[in-house]
C-alpha positions in Angstrom: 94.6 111.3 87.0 93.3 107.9 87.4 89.7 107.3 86.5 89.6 109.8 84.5 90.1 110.3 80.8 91.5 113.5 80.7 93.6 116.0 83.0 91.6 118.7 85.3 92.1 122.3 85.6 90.3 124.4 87.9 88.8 127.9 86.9 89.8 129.9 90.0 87.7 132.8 89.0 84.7 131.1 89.4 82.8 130.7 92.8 82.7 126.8 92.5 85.8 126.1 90.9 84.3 124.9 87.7 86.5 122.6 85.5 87.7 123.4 82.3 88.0 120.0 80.9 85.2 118.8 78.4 84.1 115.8 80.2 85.2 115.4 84.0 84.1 112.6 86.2 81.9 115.8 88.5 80.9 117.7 85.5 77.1 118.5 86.4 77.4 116.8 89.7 77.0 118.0 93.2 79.4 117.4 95.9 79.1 118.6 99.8 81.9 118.5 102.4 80.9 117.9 106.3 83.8 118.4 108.5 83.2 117.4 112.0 85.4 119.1 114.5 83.9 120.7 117.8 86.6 122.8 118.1 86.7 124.1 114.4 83.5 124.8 115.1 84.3 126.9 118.2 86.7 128.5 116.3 89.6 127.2 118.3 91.3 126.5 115.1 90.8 126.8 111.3 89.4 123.7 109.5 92.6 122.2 108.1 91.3 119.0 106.2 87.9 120.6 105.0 89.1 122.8 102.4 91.5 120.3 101.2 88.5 118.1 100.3 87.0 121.1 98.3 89.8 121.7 96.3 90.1 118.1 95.7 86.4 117.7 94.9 86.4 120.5 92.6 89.7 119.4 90.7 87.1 116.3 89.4 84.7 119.2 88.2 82.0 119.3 91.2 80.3 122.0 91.9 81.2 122.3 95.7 80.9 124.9 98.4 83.0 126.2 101.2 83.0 123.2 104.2 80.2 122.5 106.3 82.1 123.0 109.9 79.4 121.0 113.1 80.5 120.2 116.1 81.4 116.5 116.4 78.4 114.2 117.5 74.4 114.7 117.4 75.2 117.8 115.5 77.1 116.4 112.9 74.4 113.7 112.4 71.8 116.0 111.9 74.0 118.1 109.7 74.1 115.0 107.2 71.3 113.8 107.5 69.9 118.0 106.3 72.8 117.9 103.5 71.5 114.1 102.3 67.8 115.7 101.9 69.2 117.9 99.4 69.9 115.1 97.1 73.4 115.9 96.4 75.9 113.1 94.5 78.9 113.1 96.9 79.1 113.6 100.3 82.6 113.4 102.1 82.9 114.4 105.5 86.3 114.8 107.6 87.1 114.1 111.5 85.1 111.7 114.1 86.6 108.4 113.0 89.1 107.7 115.2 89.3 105.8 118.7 88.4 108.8 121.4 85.0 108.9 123.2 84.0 112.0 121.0 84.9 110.5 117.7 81.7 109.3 116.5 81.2 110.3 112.6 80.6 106.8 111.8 78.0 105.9 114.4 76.2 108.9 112.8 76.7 107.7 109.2 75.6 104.5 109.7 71.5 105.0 110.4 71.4 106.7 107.0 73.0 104.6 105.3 70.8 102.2 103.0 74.1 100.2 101.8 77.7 99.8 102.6 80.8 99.9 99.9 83.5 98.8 102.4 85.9 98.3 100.0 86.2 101.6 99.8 86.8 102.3 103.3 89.4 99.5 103.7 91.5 100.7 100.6 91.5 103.9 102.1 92.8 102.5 105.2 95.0 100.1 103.1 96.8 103.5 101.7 97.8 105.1 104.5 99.5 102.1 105.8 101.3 101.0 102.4 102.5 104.7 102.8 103.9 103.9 106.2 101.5 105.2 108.7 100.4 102.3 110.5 97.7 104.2 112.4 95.8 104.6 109.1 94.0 101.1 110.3 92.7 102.8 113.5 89.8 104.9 111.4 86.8 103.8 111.4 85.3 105.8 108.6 82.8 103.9 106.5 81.6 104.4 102.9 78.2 103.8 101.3 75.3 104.8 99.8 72.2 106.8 100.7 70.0 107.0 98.1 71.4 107.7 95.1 74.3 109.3 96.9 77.6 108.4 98.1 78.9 109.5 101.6 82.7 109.0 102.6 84.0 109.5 105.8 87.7 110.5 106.0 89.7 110.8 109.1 90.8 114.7 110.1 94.5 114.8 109.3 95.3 116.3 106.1 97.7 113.3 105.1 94.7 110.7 106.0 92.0 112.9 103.8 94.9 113.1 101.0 95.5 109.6 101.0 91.5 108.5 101.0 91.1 111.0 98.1 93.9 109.1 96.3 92.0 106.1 96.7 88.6 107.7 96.1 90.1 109.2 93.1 90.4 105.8 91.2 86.7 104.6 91.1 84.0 108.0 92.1 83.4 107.7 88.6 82.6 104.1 88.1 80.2 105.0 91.8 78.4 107.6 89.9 78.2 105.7 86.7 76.6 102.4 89.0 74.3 104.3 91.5 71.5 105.0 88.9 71.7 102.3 87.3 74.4 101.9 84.6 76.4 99.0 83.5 79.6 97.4 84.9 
């Protein structure tokens, strides 16, 4: 796994997924997943992408629960902005970024933001389209910092989040190392 010095194996018989490796890039860290879908959270339909994040995010060695699943819109922004009080390291949060009047993640993000990374965001965009899916330009997730946290928004499709995670993959570590305060 890029960024990372060593592989990852997941302990499914623990609640969190706790790694078994000596030293991965989450190990003591906290990680929450937001997924913003109004009909998810009607129960319409499961939460596809949500879970996928979770596994992910647990695969690094955060301790993570289950998905957060808010309706898109003013509950979604109070959702963060309750999950960022708890002081976790990671937030990533799935759905809202795209072009329809509902998708608004990232006009929710943005007020509790205290810095941008968009580098970030436009490699995860940059992804998707060197993979061929020329849409991947249309989200308008953003990535930054609150605090002493980071906060991703992903797009809702399961390829999108896979593809972002790719990317995300290859420098949470190097984040986490910088955001209190450690060297280049």
């Amino acid at each position: 796994m890029t960024g990372m010095s060593e592989s990852t194996r997941t302990d499914p018989g623990t609640e969190t997924g706790t790694a078994t490796q000596t030293n991965p890039v989450g190990a003591g860290k906290r990680a929450v997943v937001i997924t913003s879908s109004s009909r998810a959270a009607a129960g319409v339909y499961p939460d596809r992408s949500g879970p996928v994040i979770v596994e992910r995010l647990r695969s690094w060695g955060f301790s993570t629960g289950q998905p957060i699943v808010v309706a898109d819109g003013d509950e979604f922004g109070l959702t963060l902005r309750d999950v960022l009080a708890t002081e976790p390291d990671v937030v990533v949060t799935t759905g809202g970024t795209g072009l329809t009047p509902t998708d608004v993640t990232p006009e929710q993000t943005m007020p509790l933001l205290d810095r941008l990374v968009p580098g970030i965001a436009e490699g995860m965009r940059a992804a998707g389209v060197a993979k061929g899916v020329p849409t991947a330009m249309l989200s308008r997730g953003l990535v930054g910092i609150s605090g002493q946290c980071l906060v991703v928004n992903l797009p809702g499709s399961r390829g999108g989040v896979s593809d972002g995670l790719d990317v995300l993959e290859q420098v949470v570590e190097h984040v986490l190392q910088q955001l209190p305060g450690g060297d280049h």
